[in-house]
N, C-alpha and C positions, 0 to 999 in steps of 0.2 A: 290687249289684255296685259295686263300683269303676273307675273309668277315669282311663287314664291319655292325654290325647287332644295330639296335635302335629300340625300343620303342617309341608311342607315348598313350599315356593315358596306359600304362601298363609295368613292370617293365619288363627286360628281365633275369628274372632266370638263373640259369645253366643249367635247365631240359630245358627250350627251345632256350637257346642258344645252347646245344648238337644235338636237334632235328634238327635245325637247319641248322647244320654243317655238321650231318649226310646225310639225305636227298639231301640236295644242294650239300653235297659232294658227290654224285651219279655222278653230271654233268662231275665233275673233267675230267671222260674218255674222253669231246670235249673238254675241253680247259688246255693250258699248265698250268704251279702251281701258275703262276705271277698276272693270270686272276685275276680280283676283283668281288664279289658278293657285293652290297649295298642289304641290306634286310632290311625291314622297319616292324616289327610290327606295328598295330594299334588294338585299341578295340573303340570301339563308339556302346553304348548299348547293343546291343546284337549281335551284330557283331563283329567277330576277321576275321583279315583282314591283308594277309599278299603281300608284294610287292617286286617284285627281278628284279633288273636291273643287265646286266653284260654287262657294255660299252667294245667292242669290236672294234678295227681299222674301223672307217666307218659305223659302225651300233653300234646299242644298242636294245638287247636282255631285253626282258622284259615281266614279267607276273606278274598276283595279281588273287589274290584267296580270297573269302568271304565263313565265313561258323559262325556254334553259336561255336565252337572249333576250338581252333587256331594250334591245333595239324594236327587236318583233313583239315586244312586252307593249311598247311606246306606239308601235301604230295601232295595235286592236286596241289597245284603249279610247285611242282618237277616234275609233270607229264604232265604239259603244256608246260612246256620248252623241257622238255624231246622232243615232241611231233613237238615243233618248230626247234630243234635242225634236226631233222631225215627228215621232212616235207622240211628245205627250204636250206638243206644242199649246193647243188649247187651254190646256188643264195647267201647265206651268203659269200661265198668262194669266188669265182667269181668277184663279185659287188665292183670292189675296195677294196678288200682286201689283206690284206698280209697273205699268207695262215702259218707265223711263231707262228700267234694269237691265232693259233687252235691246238691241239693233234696230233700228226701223225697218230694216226688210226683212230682218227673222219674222215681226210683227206683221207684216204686209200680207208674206206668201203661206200660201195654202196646201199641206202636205193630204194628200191622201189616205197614207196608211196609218192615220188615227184610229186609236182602237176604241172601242168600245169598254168602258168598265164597268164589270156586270158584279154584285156579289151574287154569287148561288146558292150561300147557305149561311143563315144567321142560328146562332147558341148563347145561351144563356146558362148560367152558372153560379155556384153561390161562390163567393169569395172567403177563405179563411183564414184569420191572422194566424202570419207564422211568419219564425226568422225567414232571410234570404237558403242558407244550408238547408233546410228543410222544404224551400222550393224547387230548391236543385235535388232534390230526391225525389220528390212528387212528380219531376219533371220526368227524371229518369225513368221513373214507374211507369210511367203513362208511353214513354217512347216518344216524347216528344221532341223538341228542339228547343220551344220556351214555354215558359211557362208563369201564367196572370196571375198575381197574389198580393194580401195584403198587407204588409210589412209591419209586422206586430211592436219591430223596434222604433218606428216613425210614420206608424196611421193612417202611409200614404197607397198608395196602389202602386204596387213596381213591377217588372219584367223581368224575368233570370234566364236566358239565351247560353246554348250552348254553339263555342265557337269551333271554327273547321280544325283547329288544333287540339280540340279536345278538352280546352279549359272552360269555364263559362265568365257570364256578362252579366251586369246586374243594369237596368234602365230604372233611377228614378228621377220622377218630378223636378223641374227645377221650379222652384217658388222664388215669385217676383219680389 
């Protein structure tokens, strides 16, 4: 694998660029050498905080881990992936993918605790054009976390997420 590792309020030493490398280089057995790892340190008070994307053909694999050490941050991440890797092996493969992205033996073996995805309850809704700020009220009202709407400034369908910090997120469209 490849890594591409940053810091944000914290330098990134050698000791935790090794750690790093080491652990995340665990994954290396699902994906071929060309794969990229983005790894993002942060620290913000008393929390180290670390985050790993690995954009794969059609999806993007991703976990972040909080802990007071950013050491102990660094293995439970390697072990959530780990964990996603084994969990939704079929479905990452499968789903539009080119299975050239992934390891021959990730591909080969057969994990058991594949889960089942089941939805259990489908809703319908009418959509109504309004700005983003007026989603994020609607949202609020309802108690939700996000909230589906039509963006009256650009026609399109967008998503307004409220995040662990308390601010919110806007998802739209990207047109090709």
């Amino acid at each position: 694998m490849k890594f591409t590792i940053t810091g944000k309020n914290i330098e990134v030493t050698d000791g935790l660029r090794s750690a790093v490398t080491e652990k995340i280089g665990k994954l290396d057995k699902y994906f071929n050498a060309d794969t990229e790892a983005i790894v993002t340190l942060s620290v913000e008070k008393e929390r180290q905080k670390i985050e790993v994307t690995i954009p794969v053909k059609g999806n993007i694999i991703r976990a972040e881990e909080v802990s007071n050490d950013m050491y102990v941050s660094i293995d439970l991440v390697e072990e959530i992936i780990e964990r996603q890797m084994r969990k939704y092996k079929n479905k990452i493969i499968e789903s539009k993918q080119a299975a050239s992205e992934f390891n021959k033996q990730y591909i080969d073996n057969d994990f058991d605790d594949e889960p089942e995805i089941k939805i259990i309850r489908s809703k319908k809704f009418g959509i109504k054009p309004m700005d983003p700020e007026e989603a994020c009220v609607q949202m609020e009202l309802l108690g939700h976390n996000f909230y589906v709407f039509s963006n009256s400034e650009t026609e399109e369908v967008n998503v307004v997420y409220k995040r662990k910090n308390g601010t919110y997120g806007l998802i739209e469209p990207e047109l090709d």
